[in-house]
KEKE-3310 file (N, C-alpha, C; in steps of 0.2 Angstrom, whole numbers, plus 5000, padded with zeros to 4 digits):
npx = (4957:4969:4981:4990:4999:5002:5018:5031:5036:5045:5056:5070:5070:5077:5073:5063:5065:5070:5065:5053:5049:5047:5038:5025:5023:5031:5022:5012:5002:4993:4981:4978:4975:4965:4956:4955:4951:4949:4951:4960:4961:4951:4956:4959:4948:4939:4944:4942:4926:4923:4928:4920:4909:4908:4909:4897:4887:4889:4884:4894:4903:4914:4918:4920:4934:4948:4962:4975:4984:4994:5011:5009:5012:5010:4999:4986:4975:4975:4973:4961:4952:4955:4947:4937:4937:4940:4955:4970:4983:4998:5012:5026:5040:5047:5055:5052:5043:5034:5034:5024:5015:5002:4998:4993:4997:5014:5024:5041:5045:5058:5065:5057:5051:5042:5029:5029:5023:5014:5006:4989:4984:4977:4960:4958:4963:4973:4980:4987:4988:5000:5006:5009:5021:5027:5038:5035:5035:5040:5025:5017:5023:5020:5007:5003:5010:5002:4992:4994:4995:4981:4966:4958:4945:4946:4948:4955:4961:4966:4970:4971:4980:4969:4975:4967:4962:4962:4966:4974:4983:4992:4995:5004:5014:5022:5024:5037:5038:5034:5043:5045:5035:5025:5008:4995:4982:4963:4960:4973:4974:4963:4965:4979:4977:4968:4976:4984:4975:4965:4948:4939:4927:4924:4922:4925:4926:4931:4932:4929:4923:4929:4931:4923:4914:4909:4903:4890:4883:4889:4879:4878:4889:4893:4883:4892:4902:4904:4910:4923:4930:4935:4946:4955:4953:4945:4951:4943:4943:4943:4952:4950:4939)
npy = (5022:5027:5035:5044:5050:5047:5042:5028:5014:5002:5005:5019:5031:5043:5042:5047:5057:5065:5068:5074:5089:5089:5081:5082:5086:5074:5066:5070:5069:5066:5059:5058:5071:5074:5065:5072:5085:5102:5102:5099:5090:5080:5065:5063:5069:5059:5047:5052:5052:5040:5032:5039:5035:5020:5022:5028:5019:5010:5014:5019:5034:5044:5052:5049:5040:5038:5041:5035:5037:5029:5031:5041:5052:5068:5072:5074:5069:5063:5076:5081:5070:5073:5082:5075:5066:5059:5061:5063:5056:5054:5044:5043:5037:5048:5061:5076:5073:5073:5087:5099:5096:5104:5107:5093:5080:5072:5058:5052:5036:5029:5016:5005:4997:4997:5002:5020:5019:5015:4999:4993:5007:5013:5018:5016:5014:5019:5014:5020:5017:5012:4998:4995:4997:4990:4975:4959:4950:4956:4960:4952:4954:4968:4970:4964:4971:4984:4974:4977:4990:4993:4995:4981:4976:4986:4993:4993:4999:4997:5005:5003:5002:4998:4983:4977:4986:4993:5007:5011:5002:5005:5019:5017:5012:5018:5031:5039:5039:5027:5017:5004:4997:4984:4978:4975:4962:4963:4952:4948:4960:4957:4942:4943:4953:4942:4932:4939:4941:4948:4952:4951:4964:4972:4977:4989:4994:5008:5024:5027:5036:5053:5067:5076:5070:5064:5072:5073:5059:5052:5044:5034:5027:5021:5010:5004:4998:4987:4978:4974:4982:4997:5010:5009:5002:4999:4990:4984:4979:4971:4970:4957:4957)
npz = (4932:4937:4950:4961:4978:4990:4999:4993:5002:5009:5001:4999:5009:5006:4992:4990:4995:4988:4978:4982:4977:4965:4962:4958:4946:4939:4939:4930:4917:4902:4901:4913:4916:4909:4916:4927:4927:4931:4943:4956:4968:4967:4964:4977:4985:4982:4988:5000:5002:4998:5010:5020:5015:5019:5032:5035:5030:5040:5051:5060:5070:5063:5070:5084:5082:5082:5069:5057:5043:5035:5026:5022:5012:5006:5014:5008:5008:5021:5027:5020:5030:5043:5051:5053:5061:5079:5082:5070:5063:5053:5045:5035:5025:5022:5025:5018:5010:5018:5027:5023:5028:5042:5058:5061:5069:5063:5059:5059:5046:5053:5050:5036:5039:5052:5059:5067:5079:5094:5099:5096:5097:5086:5078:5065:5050:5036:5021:5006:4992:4993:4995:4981:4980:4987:4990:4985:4992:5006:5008:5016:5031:5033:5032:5045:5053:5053:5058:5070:5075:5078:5085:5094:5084:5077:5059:5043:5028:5013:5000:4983:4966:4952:4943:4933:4926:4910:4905:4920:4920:4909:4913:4924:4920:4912:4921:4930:4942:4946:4942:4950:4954:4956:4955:4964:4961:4968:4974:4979:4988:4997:5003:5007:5018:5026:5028:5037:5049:5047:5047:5033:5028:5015:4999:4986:4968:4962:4951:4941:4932:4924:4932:4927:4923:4931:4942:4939:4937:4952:4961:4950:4949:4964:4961:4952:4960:4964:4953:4943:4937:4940:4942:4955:4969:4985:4999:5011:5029:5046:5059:5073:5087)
capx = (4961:4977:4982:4997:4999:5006:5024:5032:5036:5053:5063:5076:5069:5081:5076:5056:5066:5075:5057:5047:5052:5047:5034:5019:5026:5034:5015:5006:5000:4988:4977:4977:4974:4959:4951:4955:4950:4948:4949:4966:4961:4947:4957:4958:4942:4935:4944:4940:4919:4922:4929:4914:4901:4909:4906:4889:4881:4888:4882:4902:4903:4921:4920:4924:4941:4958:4967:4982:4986:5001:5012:5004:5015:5010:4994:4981:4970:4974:4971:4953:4948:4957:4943:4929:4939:4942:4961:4972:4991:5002:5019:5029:5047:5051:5051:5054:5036:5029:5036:5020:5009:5005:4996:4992:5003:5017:5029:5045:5047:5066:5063:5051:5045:5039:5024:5032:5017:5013:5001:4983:4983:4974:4954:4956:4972:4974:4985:4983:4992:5007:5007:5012:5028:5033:5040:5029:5039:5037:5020:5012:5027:5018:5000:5004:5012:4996:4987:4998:4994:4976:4964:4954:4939:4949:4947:4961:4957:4970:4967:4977:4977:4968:4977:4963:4960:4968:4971:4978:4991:4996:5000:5007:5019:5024:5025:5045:5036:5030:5047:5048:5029:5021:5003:4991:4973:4960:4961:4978:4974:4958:4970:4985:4972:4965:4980:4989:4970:4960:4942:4936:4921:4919:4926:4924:4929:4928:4938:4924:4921:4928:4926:4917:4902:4906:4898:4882:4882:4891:4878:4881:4898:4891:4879:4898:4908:4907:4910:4930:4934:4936:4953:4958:4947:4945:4948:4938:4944:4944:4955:4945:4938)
capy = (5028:5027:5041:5046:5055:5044:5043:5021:5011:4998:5010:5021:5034:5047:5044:5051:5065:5070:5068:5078:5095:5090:5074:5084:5087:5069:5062:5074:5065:5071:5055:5059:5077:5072:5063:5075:5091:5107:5099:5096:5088:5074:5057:5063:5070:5053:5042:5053:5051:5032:5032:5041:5029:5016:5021:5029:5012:5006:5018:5021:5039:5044:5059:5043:5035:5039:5039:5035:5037:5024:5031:5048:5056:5076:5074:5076:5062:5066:5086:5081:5069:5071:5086:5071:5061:5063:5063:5059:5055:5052:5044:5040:5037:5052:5067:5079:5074:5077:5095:5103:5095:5106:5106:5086:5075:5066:5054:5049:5029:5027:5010:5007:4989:4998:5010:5022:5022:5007:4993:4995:5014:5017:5012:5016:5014:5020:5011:5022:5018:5009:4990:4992:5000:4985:4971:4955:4946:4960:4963:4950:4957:4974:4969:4960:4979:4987:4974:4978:4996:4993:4992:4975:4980:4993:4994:4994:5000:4997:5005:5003:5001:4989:4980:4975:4993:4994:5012:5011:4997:5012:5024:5014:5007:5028:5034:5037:5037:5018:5011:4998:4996:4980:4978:4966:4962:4963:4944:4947:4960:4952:4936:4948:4953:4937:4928:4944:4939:4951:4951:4955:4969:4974:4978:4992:4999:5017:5027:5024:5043:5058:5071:5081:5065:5061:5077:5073:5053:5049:5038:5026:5023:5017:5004:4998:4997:4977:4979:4975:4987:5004:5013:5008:4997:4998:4986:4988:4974:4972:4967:4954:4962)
capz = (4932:4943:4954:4966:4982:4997:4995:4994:5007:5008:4998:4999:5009:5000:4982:4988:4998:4980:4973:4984:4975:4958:4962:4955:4937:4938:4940:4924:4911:4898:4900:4921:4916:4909:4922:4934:4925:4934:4951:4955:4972:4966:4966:4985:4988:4978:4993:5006:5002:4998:5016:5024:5014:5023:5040:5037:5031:5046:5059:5066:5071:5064:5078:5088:5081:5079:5064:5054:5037:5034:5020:5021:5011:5007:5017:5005:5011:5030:5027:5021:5035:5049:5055:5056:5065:5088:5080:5068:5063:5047:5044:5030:5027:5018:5031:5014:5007:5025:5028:5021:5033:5046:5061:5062:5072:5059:5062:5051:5047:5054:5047:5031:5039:5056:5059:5074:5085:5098:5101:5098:5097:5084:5078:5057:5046:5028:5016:5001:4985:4995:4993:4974:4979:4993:4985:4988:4999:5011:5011:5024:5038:5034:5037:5049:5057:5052:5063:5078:5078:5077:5092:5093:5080:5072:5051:5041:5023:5009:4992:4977:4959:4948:4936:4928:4924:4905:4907:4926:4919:4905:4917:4928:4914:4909:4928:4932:4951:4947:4939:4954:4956:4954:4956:4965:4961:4973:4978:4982:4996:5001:5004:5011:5025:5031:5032:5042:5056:5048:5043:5026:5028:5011:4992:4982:4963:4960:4948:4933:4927:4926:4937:4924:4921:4939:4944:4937:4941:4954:4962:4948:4953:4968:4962:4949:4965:4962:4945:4944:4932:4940:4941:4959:4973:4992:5002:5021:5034:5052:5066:5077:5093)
cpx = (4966:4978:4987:4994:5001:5013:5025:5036:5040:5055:5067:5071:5070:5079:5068:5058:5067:5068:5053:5047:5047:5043:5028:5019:5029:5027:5010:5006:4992:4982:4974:4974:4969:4952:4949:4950:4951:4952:4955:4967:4955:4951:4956:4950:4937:4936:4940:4930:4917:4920:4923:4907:4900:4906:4898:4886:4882:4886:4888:4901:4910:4922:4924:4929:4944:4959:4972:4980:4993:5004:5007:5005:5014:5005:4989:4973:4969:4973:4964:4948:4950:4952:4937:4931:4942:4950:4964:4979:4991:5008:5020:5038:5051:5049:5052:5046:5029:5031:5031:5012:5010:4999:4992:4999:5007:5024:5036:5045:5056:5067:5058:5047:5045:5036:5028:5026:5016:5006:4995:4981:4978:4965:4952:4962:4971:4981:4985:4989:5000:5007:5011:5018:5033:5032:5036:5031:5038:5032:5016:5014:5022:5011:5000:5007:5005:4992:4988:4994:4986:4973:4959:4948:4940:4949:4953:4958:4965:4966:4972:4975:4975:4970:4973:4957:4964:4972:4977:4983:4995:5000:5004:5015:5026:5024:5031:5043:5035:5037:5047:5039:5028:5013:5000:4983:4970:4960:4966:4977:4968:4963:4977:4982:4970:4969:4987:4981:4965:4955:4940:4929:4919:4927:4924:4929:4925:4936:4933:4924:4926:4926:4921:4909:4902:4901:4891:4881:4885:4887:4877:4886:4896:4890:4886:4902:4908:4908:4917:4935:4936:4942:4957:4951:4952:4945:4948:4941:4945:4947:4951:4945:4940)
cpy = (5028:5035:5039:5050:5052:5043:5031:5020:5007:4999:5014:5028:5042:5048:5048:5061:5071:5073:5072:5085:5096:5084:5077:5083:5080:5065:5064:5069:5067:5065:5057:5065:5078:5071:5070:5083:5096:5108:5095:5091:5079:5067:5057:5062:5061:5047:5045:5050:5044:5031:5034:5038:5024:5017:5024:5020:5007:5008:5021:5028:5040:5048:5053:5040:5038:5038:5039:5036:5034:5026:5036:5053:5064:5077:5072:5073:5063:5071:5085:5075:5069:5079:5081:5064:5065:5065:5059:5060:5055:5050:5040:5039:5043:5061:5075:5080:5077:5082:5098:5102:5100:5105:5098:5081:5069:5062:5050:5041:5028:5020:5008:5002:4990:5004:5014:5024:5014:5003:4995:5000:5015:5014:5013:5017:5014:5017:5014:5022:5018:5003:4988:4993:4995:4979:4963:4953:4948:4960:4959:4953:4963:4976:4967:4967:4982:4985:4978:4983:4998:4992:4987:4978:4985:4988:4997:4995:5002:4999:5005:5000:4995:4988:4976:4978:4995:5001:5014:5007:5003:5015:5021:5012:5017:5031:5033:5038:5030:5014:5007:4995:4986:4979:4974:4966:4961:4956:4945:4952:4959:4946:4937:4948:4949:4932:4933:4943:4943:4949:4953:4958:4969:4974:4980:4995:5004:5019:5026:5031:5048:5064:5076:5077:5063:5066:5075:5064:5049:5042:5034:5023:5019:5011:5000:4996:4991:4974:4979:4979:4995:5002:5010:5005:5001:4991:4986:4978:4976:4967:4964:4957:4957)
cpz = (4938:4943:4960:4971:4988:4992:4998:5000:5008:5003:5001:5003:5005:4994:4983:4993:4992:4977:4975:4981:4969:4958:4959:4948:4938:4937:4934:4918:4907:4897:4909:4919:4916:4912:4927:4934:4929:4941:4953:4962:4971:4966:4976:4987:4988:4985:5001:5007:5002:5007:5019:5024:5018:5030:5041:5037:5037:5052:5062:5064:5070:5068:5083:5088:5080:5072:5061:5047:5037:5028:5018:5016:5009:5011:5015:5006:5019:5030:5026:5024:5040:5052:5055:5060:5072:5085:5076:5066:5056:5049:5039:5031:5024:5022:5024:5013:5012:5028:5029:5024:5040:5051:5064:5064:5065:5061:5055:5054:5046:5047:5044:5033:5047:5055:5067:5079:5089:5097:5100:5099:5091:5081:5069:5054:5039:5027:5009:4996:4988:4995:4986:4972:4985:4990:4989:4992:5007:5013:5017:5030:5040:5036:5044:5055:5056:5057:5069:5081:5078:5082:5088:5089:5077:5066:5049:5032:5018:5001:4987:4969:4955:4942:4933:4924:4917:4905:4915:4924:4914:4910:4922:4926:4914:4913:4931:4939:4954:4944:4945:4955:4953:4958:4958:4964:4966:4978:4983:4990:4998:5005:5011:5019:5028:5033:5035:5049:5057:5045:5038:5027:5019:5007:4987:4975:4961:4954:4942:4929:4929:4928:4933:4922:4929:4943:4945:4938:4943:4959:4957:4949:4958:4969:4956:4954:4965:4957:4946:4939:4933:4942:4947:4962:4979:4995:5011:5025:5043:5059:5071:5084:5101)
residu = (UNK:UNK:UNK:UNK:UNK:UNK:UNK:UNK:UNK:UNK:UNK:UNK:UNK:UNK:UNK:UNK:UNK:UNK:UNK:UNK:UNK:UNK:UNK:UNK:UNK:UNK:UNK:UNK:UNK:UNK:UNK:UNK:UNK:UNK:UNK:UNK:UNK:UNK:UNK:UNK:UNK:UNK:UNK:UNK:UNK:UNK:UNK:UNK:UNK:UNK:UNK:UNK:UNK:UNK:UNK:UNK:UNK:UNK:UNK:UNK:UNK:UNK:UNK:UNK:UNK:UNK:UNK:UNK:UNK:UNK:UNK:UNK:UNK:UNK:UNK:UNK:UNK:UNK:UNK:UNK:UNK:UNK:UNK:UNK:UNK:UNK:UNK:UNK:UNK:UNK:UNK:UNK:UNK:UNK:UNK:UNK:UNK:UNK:UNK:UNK:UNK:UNK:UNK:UNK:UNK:UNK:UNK:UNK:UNK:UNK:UNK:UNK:UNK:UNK:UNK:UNK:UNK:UNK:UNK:UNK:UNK:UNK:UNK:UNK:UNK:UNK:UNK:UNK:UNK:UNK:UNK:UNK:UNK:UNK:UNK:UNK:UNK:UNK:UNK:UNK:UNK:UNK:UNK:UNK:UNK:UNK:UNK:UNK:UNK:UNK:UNK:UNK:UNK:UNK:UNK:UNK:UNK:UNK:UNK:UNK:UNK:UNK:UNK:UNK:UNK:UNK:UNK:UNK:UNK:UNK:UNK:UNK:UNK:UNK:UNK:UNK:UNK:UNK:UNK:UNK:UNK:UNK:UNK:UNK:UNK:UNK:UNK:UNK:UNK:UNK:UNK:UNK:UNK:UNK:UNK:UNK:UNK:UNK:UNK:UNK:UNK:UNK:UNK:UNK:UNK:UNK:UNK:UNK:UNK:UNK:UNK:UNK:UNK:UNK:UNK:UNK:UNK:UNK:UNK:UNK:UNK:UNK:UNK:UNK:UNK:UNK:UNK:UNK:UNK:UNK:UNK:UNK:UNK:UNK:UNK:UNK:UNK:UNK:UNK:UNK:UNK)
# end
């Protein structure tokens, strides 16, 4: 199941200012509507919990780390972790979709191929459902930015859609927010990652049920996460220490 919510990344910042107004309604779809049911926050929630599975099975204390979200665009993702985190940021290029954010530090991208923050600043970076809007050529410079603003041992965690999801390629196809989209398979950002210097930690797919059977068995999603068939993947790497 594909899902939206960060705004894209070497574009036109302007076309996601136009868009931010009327970017909910331009995202509706009666097969999306479906998954979502009730619950008009669950693609979010769904990454936020990924995210904290992550660092439970590894002991890290996210009270401990800074955060970024890269491409944050209305928030919805940094609104439900930036209180488990010591602190945390947003920046995207479109300071229209970021207005609604409010008392969290956000930063506009002057320029769509720099993050505006310095060196080593930060110890966890989301990438969420931004890679299939930067055009492939680009995309090592921008991992390669990612690592920059990472501290040594910092976790950079790109999630984005699986095209080898038959429903995610649909909506993808019939989304006038995806007309420029191209999509990479998990190889591609596994591969992205290690030759920008980072390490591969882990790779999960989720997105298997709707939140009405996710309710009742969401730890089976769990045990599919190596299953390459859910809607959208994680992928967890780490800047060497």
């Amino acid at each position: 199941m594909v899902e939206y919510g960060n705004s894209i990344q070497m574009t036109q910042p302007s076309r996601f200012d136009r868009l931010s107004s009327s970017y909910e309604e331009l995202l509706r779809d009666p097969i999306r509507q479906r998954f979502t049911g009730a619950e008009s926050m669950f693609f979010h929630r769904r990454k936020a919990d990924l995210i904290r599975r992550f660092f439970h099975r590894r002991d890290l204390a996210m009270s401990k780390l800074t955060y970024l979200d890269f491409g944050c665009g209305k928030g919805e993702l940094l609104s439900l972790l930036q209180p488990e985190f010591k602190s945390a940021a947003g920046c995207d290029v479109s300071a229209q979709m970021m207005r609604q954010i409010t008392d969290i530090e956000t930063r506009i991208q002057e320029d769509p191929s720099r993050i505006p923050f310095g060196d080593d600043e930060f110890d966890f970076v989301t990438a969420v459902c931004v890679y299939h809007h930067v055009p492939p050529a680009a995309r090592p410079a921008l991992t390669s930015e990612i690592r920059r603003v990472l501290r040594p041992g910092g976790i950079f965690c790109m999630i984005e859609h699986n095209p080898l999801n038959p429903v995610t390629r649909v909506l993808v196809r019939r989304t006038p927010v995806d007309s420029d989209a191209v999509l990479l398979p998990g190889g591609e950002a596994r591969q992205l990652t290690r030759r920008a210097g980072f390490t591969h930690l882990q790779q999960d797919y989720f997105l298997y049920f709707p939140q009405s059977v996710y309710r009742n068995v969401g730890r089976l999603e769990n045990v599919l996460a190596i299953v390459p068939l859910g809607g959208q993947y994680a992928v967890f790497s780490a800047k060497p220490s």
